[in-house]
C-alpha positions as CSV (number, residue, x, y, z in Angstrom):
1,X,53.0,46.3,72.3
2,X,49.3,47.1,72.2
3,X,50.7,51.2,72.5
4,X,53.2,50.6,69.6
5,X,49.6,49.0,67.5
6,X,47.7,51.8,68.5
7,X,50.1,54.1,67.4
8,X,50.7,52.4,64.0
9,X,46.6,52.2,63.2
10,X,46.2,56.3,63.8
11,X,49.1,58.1,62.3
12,X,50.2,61.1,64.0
13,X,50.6,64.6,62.1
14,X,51.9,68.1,62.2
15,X,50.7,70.9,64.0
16,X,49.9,74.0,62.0
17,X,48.1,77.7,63.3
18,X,46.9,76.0,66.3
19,X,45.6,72.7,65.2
20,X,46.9,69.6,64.2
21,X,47.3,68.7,60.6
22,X,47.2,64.7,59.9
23,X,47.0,64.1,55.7
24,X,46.6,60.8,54.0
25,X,50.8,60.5,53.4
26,X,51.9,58.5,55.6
27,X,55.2,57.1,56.8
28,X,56.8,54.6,59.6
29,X,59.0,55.5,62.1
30,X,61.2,52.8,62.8
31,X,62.2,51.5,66.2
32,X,66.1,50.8,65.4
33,X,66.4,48.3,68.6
34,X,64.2,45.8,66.4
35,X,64.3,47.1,62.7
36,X,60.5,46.8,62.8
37,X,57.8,50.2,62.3
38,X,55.9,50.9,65.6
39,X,54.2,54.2,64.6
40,X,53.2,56.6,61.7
41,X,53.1,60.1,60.5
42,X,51.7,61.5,58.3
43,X,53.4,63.9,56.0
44,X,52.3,67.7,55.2
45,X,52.5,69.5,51.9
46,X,54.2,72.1,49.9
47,X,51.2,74.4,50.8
48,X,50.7,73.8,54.4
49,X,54.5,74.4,55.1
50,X,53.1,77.9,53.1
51,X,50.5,78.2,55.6
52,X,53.1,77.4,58.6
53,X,55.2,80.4,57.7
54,X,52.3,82.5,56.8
55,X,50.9,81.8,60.3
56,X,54.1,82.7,61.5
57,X,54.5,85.9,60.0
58,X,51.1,87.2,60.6
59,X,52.0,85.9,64.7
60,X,55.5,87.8,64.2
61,X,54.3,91.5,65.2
62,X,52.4,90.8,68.5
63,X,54.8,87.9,69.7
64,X,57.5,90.7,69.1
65,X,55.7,93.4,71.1
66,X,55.7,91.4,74.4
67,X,58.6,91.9,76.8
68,X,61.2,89.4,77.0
69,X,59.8,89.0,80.5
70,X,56.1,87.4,79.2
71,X,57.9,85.4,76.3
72,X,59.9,83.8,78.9
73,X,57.4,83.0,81.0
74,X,55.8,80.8,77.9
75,X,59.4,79.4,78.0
76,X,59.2,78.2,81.4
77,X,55.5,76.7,80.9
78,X,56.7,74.2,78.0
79,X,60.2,73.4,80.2
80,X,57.6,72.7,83.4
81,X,55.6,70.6,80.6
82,X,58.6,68.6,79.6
83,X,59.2,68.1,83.0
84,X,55.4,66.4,84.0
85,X,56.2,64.6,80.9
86,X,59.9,63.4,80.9
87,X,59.7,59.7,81.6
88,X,57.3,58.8,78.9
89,X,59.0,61.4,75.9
90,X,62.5,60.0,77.2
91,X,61.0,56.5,76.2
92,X,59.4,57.5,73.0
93,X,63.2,58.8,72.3
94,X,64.4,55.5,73.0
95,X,61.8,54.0,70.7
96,X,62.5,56.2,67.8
97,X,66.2,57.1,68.3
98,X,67.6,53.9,70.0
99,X,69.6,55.7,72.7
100,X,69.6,54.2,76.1
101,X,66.5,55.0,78.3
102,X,69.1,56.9,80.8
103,X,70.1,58.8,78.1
104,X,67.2,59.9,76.9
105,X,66.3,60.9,80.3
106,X,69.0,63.6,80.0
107,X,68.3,64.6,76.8
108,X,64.8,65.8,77.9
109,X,66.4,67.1,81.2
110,X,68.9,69.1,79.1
111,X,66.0,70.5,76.6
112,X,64.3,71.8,79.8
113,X,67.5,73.5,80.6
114,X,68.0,75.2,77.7
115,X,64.5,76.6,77.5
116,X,64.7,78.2,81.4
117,X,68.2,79.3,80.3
118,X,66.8,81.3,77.3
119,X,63.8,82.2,79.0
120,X,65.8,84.4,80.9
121,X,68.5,85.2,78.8
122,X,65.5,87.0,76.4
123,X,65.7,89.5,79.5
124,X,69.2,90.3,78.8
125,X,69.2,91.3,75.0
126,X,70.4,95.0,75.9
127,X,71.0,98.0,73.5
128,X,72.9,100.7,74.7
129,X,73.3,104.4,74.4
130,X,76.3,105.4,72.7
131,X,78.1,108.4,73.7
132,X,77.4,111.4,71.5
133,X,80.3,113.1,68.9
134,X,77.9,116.1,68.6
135,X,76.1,118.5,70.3
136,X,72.6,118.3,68.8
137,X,72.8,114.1,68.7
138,X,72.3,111.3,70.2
139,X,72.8,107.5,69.5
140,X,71.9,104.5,70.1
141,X,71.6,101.0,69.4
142,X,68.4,98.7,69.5
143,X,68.3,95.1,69.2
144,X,65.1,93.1,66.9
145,X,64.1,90.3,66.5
146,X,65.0,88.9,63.1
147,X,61.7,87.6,61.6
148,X,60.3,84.4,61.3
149,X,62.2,81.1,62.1
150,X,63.2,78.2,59.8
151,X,64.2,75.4,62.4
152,X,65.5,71.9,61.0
153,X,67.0,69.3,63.5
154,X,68.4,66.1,63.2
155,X,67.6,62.7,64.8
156,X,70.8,61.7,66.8
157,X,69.0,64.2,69.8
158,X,66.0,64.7,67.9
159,X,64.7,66.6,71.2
160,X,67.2,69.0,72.6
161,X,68.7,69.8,69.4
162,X,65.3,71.0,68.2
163,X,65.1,72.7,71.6
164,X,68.4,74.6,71.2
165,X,67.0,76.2,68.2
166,X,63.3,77.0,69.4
167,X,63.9,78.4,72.6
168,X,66.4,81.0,71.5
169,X,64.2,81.9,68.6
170,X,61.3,82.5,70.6
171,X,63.4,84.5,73.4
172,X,64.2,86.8,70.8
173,X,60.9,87.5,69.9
174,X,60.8,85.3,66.4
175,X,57.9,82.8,65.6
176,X,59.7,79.3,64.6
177,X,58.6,76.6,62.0
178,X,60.5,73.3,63.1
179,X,61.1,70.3,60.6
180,X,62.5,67.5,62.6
181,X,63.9,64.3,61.5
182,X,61.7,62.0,59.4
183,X,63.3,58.7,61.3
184,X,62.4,60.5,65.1
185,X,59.6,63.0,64.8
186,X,57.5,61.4,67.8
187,X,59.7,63.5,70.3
188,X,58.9,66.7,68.1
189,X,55.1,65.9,68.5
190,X,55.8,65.7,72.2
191,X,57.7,69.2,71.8
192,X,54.3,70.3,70.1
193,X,51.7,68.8,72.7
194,X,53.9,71.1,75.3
195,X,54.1,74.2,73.2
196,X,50.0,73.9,72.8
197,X,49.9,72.9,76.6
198,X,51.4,76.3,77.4
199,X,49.1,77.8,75.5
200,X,51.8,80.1,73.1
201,X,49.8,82.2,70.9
202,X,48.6,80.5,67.5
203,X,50.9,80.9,65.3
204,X,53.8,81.7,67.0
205,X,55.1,77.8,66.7
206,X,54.6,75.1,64.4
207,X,55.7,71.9,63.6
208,X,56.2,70.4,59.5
209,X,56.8,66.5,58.8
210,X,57.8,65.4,55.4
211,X,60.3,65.8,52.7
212,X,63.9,67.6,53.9
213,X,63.9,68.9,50.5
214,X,61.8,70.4,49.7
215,X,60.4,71.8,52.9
216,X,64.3,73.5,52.9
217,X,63.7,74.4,49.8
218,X,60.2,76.2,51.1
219,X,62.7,77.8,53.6
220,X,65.2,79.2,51.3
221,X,62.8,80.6,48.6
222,X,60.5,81.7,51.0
223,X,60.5,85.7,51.2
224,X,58.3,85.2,55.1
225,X,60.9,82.9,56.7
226,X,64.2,85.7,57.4
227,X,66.3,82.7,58.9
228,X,67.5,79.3,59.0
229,X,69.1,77.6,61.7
230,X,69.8,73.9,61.1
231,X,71.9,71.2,62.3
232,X,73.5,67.8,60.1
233,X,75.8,66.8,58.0
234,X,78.3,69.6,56.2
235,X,77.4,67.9,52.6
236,X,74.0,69.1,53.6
237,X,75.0,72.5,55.0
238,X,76.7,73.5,52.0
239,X,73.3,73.1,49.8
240,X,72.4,75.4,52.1
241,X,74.7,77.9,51.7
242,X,74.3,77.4,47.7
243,X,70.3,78.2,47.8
244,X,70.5,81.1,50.5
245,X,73.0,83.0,48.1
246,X,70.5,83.7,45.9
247,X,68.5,86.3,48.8
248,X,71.3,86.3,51.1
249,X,69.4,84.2,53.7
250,X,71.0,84.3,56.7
251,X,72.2,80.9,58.1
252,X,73.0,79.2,61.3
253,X,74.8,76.0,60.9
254,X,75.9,73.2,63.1
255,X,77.5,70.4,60.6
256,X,79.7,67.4,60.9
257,X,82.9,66.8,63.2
258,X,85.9,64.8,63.5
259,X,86.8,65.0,67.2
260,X,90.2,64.2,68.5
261,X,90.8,63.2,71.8
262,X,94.5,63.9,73.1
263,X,95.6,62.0,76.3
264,X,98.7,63.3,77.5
265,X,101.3,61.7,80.4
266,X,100.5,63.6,83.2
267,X,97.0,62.8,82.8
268,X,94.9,61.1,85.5
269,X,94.5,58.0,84.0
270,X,91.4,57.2,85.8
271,X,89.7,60.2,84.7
272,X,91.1,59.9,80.6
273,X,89.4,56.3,80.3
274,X,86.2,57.1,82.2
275,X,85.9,60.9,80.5
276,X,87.3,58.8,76.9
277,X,84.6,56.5,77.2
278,X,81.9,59.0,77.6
279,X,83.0,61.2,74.5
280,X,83.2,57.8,72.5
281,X,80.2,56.0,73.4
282,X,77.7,58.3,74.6
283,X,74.7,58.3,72.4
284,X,76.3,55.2,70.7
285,X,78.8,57.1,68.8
286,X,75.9,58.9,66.9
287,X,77.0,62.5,68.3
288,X,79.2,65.4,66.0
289,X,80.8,65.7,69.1
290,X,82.1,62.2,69.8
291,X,85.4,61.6,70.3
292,X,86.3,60.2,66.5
293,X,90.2,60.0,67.1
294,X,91.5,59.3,69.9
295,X,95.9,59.8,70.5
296,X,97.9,58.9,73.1
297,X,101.2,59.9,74.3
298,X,103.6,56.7,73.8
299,X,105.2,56.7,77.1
300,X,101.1,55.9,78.4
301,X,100.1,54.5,75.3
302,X,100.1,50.7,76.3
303,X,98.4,51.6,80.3
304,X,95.6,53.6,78.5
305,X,94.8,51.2,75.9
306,X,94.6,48.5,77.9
307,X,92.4,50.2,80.5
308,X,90.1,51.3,77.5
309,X,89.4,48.4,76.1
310,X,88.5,46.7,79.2
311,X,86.1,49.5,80.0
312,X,84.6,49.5,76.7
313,X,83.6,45.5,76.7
314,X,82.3,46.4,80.5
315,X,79.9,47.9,78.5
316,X,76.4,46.5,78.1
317,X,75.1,46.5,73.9
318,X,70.9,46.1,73.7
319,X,68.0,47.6,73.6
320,X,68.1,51.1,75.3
321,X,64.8,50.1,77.4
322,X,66.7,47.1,79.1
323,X,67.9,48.1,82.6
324,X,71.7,49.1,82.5
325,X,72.3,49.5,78.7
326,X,75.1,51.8,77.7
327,X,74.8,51.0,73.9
328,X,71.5,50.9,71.8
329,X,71.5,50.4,68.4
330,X,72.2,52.7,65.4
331,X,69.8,54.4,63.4
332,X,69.5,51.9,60.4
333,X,70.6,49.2,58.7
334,X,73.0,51.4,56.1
335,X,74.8,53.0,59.4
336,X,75.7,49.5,60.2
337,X,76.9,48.9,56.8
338,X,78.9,52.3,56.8
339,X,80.9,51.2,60.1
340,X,81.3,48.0,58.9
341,X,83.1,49.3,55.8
342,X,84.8,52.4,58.0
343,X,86.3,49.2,60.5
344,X,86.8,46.8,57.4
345,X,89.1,50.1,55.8
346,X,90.8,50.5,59.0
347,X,92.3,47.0,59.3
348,X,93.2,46.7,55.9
349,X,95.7,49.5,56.3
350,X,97.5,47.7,59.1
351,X,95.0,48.8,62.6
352,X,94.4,45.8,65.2
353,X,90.9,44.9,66.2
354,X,91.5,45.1,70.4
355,X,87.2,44.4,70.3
356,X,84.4,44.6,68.9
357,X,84.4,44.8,65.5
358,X,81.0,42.8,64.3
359,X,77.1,43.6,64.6
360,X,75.8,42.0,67.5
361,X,75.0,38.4,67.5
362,X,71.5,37.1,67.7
363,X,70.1,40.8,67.8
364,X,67.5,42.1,65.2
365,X,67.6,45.3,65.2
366,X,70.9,47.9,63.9
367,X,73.6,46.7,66.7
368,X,77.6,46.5,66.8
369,X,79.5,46.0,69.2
370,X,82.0,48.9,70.4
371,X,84.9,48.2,69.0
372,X,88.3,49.5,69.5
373,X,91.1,49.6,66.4
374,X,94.7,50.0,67.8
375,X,97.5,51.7,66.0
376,X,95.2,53.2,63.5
377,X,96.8,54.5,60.4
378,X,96.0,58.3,60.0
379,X,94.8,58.2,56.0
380,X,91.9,55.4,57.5
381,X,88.8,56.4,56.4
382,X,87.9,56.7,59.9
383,X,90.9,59.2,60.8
384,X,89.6,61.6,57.6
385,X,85.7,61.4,58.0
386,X,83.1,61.4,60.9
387,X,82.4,58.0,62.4
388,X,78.6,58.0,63.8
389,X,78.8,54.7,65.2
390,X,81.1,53.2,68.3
391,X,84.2,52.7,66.3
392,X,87.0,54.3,68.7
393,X,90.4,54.1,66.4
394,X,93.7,54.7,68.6
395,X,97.2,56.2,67.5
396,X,100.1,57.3,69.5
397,X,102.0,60.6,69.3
398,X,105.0,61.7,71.3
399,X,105.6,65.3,71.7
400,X,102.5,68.4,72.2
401,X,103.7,70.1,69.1
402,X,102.8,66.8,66.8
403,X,99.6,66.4,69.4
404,X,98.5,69.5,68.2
405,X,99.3,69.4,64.3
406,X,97.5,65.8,64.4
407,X,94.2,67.1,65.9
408,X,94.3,70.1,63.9
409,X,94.8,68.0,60.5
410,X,90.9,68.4,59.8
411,X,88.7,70.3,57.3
412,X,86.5,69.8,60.6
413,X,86.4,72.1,63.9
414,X,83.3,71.2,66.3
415,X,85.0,70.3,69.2
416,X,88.0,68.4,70.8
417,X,89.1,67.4,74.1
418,X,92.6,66.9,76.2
419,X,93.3,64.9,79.1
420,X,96.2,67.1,81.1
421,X,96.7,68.0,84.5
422,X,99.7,70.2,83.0
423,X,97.9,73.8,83.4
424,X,100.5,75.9,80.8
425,X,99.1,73.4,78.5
426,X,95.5,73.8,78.9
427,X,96.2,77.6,78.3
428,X,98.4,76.1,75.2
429,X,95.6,74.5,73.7
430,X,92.7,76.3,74.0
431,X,94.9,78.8,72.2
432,X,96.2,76.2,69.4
433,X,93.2,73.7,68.8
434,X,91.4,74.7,66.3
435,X,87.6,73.6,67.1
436,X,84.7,75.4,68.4
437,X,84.9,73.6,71.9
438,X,87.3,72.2,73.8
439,X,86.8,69.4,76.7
440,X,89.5,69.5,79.2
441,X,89.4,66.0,81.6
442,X,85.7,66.3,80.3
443,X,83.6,64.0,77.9
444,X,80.5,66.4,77.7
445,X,81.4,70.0,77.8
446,X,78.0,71.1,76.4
447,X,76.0,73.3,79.1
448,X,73.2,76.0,78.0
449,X,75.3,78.8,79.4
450,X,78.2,78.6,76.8
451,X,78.2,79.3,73.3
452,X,78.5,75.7,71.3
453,X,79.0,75.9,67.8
454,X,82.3,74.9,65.1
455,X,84.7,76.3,62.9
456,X,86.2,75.5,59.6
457,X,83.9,73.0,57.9
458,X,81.2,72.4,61.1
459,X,79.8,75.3,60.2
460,X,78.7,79.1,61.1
461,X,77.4,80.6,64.2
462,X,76.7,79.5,67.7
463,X,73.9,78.0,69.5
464,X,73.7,78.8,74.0
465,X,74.9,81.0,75.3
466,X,74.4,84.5,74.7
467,X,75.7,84.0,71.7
468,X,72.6,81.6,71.3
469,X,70.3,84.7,71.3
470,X,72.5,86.9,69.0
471,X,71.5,84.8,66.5
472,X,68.1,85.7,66.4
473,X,68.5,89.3,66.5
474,X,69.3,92.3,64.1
475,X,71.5,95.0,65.4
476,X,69.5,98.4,64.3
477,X,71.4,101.9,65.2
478,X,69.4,105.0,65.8
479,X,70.0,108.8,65.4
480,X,68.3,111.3,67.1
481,X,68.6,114.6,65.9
482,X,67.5,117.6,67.0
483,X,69.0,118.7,70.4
C-alpha cells in the first residue's frame, strides 16, 4: 500500500523531446479490483501535444537515414528492457487494467515479441527493380517511410496494443507520438522509461496523456503528423474517418467485433471447451477478439454445454494479483452496468441463465461472475453488439451452410473461430467466414508473424506481420532516363 501512496502524492506525467513533462492537471487512475484511485497523472496540453509532433518531425529526417539494421537494434534494446522489467510492469497492468497477474505476464511477453519481430522485419522492407519496356530506361520502386506517427491505444492491453503500433512505426523509419488510455497509462509510462533506457534519439518517441479528443483532434488537423493508427470502438473509428476526410489522412483502424465461435460434431470436444473457454474468458471478456457468440451443432449441443458450464464455474473470479485467478474485474462500474443490462436483455427474450449472471458478492471493486446464457435468441442485444465482459450466450445450429450464414450475420469481421477436425471444412471456411482471422481448434490465434486486422465494420488495415510494416510505408516509383 505505501507504493500505491507514493504514487498518488507525486503524479506521473508525459514524456516529451526527451524529458518528462508533469503539469498541474491531474487525474486518478483507478485500480478496478477495488474501485479505489492508487496513482495519478498528470495531463498535457493542446500545445505540448504541438511540441510532441514538432519534435517528431524535426527527429523524422535522421531517424529515417539510418538503416533498418541500427533502428532495429533500438528495437531490440527496449524489448531487452521490458524483459529486465516484466514482473513489476505486468503488475502495474494488473493494477490499472484488472487482468490477472498471469495474464499480464504475457501481455508484456507478447509486446517484447512484437518489437524483436519488427526489429527485423525493418530489414525486409524491399523495393525492387522492375524490368525495363525501353531501351534508354529503367525502373524501380523504393519504399519510405510515411512521416510522423499518430499512435492511440486502448486500455483492454494497454501495453502490447501500444506496442503493435510503435514498433512497426519505428521499423519503418517513422517517429511515433502515442496517446494511451486515460484509465491505464502507467504501463505506457513504463513503455516510455524503456524507450529512454535505450537511449532512442530525442524526439523520435513521445508519449501524450490527456483528453482523447482533442489530442485526436491535434492528430487529424495536424499538417506534421502524416498517419494515424488507432485501436477502439467502431463508433469512435468512424469520427475518425469523418475528420481525416478533410486532408485525406491516412488511417489504420482496429475497431469493435462480434466473434462467433462454431463448434461442429466432429470436433474434439476436449479441445472446443478448453480452446472455448480461452476465447471467452481470457482478459475477462474485455478483448475485440473474444468469442461473443458461441453455436453449437445440435447433435453435440447438450455434451458441450454441459462441459462448458462446468469449466467456466471451475473458474476462479478476484483480484488478478491473488494466486490462481482466471477472472479480474472489469474496467468500471458502467461496464458492470452494461453487462448487467446485455444479460438482463438476454433472458427477457427467452435465454436460460446456466451461471453466473450477478456481480460478485462481497467484492468492492467491478466483478461478475462468468456467466453462461443457453438457447440465446439471435436479436439479443448480446447476439447484435460486442459484449466486453464474460457473458458467453449459446445457440444451436444444425447444418454448415446455416453455421456459416449465422456467423457471417454481422456489420462486424475481426475474427472468428471453428472447432472441426473435418479438413474440407477448414478449407470451407476460411474461404466463407467473413472476418479478418480465423482460429481453427485455437482460442488465441494472434502471433507477431501474421497480419491481424478486420473487415466490414472492425476496421481498415492490418497490424504484424508484414503487412504490419506496409503500413508505415509509401510506395515511391522511380524512372531513370538516360541510357
Amino acid at each position: 500500500m505505501s507504493e500505491q501512496t507514493q504514487s498518488l502524492d507525486k503524479p506521473r506525467g508525459s514524456y516529451v523531446n526527451g524529458r518528462w513533462v508533469v503539469t498541474d492537471t491531474v487525474v486518478e487512475v483507478i485500480n478496478p479490483a477495488t474501485g479505489k484511485p492508487f496513482a495519478q497523472v498528470s495531463e498535457v496540453s493542446l500545445s505540448q501535444v504541438q511540441e510532441a509532433l514538432e519534435g517528431a518531425h524535426r527527429a523524422l529526417p535522421a531517424w529515417r537515414a539510418l538503416t533498418a539494421k541500427v533502428r532495429g537494434s533500438f528495437l531490440h534494446r527496449i524489448a531487452d528492457q521490458l524483459a529486465q522489467r516484466r514482473d513489476e510492469i505486468a503488475r502495474t497492468i494488473t493494477l490499472e487494467n484488472g487482468k490477472p497477474l498471469a495474464q499480464s505476464r504475457g501481455e508484456v511477453a507478447m509486446a517484447e515479441d512484437h518489437l524483436h519481430w519488427f526489429a527485423e522485419e525493418g530489414r525486409r522492407a524491399h523495393g525492387r527493380i522492375m524490368p525495363h519496356q525501353t531501351d534508354s530506361k529503367r525502373n524501380m520502386v523504393v519504399r519510405t517511410p510515411i512521416g510522423v506517427v499518430g499512435a492511440i491505444s486502448p486500455w483492454n492491453f494497454p501495453l502490447v496494443l501500444a506496442v503493435r503500433k510503435v514498433a512497426p512505426a519505428l521499423a519503418a523509419g517513422c517517429p511515433v507520438v502515442l496517446k494511451p488510455s486515460a484509465q491505464t497509462p502507467l504501463c505506457a509510462i513504463a513503455l516510455a522509461e524503456c524507450v529512454q533506457a535505450a537511449e532512442l534519439p530525442s524526439g523520435v518517441f513521445h508519449l501524450v496523456i490527456g483528453n482523447a479528443r482533442a489530442i485526436s483532434a491535434e492528430f487529424l488537423h495536424n499538417p506534421v503528423c502524416r498517419k494515424i493508427t488507432f485501436t477502439g470502438s467502431t463508433r469512435v473509428g468512424r469520427e475518425l474517418v469523418a475528420g481525416a476526410a478533410q486532408s485525406l489522412k491516412p488511417l489504420s483502424l482496429e475497431l469493435g467485433g462480434l466473434a462467433p465461435v462454431l463448434v461442429f460434431e466432429d470436433c474434439d470436444l476436449d479441445v472446443a471447451v478448453r480452446e472455448t473457454l480461452v476465447a471467452k474468458f481470457r482478459n475477462t471478456g474485455q478483448s475485440c477478439v473474444a468469442a461473443n457468440r458461441i453455436y453449437v451443432q445440435r447433435s453435440i449441443h447438450d455434451k458441450f454445454v454441459a462441459r462448458f458450464v462446468e469449466g467456466t464455474k471451475k473458474l476462479k473470479t478476484c483480484s488478478g494479483l491473488e494466486p490462481g485467478a482466471d477472472i479480474g474485474p472489469l474496467i468500471s462500474r458502467e461496464a458492470v452496468q452494461a453487462a448487467l443490462s446485455q444479460i438482463e436483455d438476454t433472458l427477457s427474450r427467452g435465454g436460460k441463465l446456466l451461471c453466473g449472471g450477478k456481480p460478485l458478492a462481497g467484492a468492492d471493486g467491478f466483478f461478475l461472475e462468468p456467466t453462461v446464457i443457453g438457447d440465446a435468441p439471435h436479436d439479443a442485444v448480446c447476439m447484435q453488439q460486442e459484449t466486453f465482459a464474460p457473458i458467453a450466450p449459446i445457440a444451436c445450429f444444425d447444418t454448415e451452410a446455416e453455421a456459416v450464414e449465422l456467423a457471417n450475420r454481422s456489420e462486424y469481421g475481426l475474427s472468428a473461430y471453428a472447432m472441426t477436425r473435418d479438413v474440407t471444412r477448414i478449407f470451407r471456411l476460411a474461404e466463407q467466414i467473413e472476418a479478418g482471422t480465423l482460429g481453427i481448434n485455437d482460442g488465441a490465434p494472434t502471433s507477431s508473424q501474421c497480419p491481424f486486422g478486420g473487415v466490414k465494420q472492425s476496421g481498415w488495415g492490418r497490424e504484424l506481420g508484414s503487412e504490419g510494416l506496409d503500413a508505415f510505408l509509401e510506395t515511391k516509383h522511380v524512372s531513370l532516363g538516360g541510357f
